[in-house]
N, C-alpha and C positions, 0 to 999 in steps of 0.2 A: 270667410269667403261668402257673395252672395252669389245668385244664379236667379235669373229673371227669365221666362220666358215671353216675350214681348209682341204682343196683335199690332202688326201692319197696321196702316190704314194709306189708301194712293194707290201702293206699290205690286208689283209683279211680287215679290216675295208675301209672303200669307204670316210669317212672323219670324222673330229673332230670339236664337238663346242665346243669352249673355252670361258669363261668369266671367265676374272682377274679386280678385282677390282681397287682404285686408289692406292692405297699403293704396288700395283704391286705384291696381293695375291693371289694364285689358287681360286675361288669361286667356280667353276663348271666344269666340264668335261664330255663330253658326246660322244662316242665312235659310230656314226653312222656303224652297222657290226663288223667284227670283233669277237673273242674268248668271248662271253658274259663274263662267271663268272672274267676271267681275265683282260680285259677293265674295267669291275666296279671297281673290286679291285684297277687296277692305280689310275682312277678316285678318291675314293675312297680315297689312300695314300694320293696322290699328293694337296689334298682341302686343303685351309690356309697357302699351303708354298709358297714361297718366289719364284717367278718366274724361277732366275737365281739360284736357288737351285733345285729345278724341273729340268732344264735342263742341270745342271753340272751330276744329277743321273741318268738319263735315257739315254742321248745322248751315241749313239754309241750301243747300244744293238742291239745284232740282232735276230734274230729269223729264226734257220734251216740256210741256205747257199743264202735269199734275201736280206744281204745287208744291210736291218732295220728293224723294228719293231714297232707293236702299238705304245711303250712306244717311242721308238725312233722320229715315225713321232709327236708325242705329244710333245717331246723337241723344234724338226723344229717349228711345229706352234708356240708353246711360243716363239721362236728365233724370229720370224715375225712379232711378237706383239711389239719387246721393240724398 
């Protein structure tokens, strides 16, 4: 099991803890800041899938005219991890 805790950069959220298990699954997501109801909900989707499936869907979203977004910088962090 790892567990990253991952610095924002863009975003209303200030960072992301992640723990992916050994089979390289979402276990946990946790959105330090950031659009509450909407962080959970990623969080929320993204549990039990497949890392490089997590970040094939999310990367590149952006949010208004920053560039990236919660879901985006949560791709980056899993990118980090593998």
């Amino acid at each position: 099991m790892k567990e990253l805790v991952y610095k924002t950069h863009g975003t209303c959220a200030q960072a992301i803890r992640v723990i992916v298990d050994d089979d390289r699954r979402v276990e946990k997501v946790e959105f330090m800041g950031g659009c509450g109801g909407n962080t959970q909900g990623v969080a929320a989707l993204v549990k039990g899938m497949k890392v490089e499936d997590v970040i094939a869907r999310l990367q590149g979203i952006n949010c208004g005219f920053k560039g990236t977004s919660c879901p985006d910088q949560l791709s980056k962090a899993l990118a980090s991890m593998l």
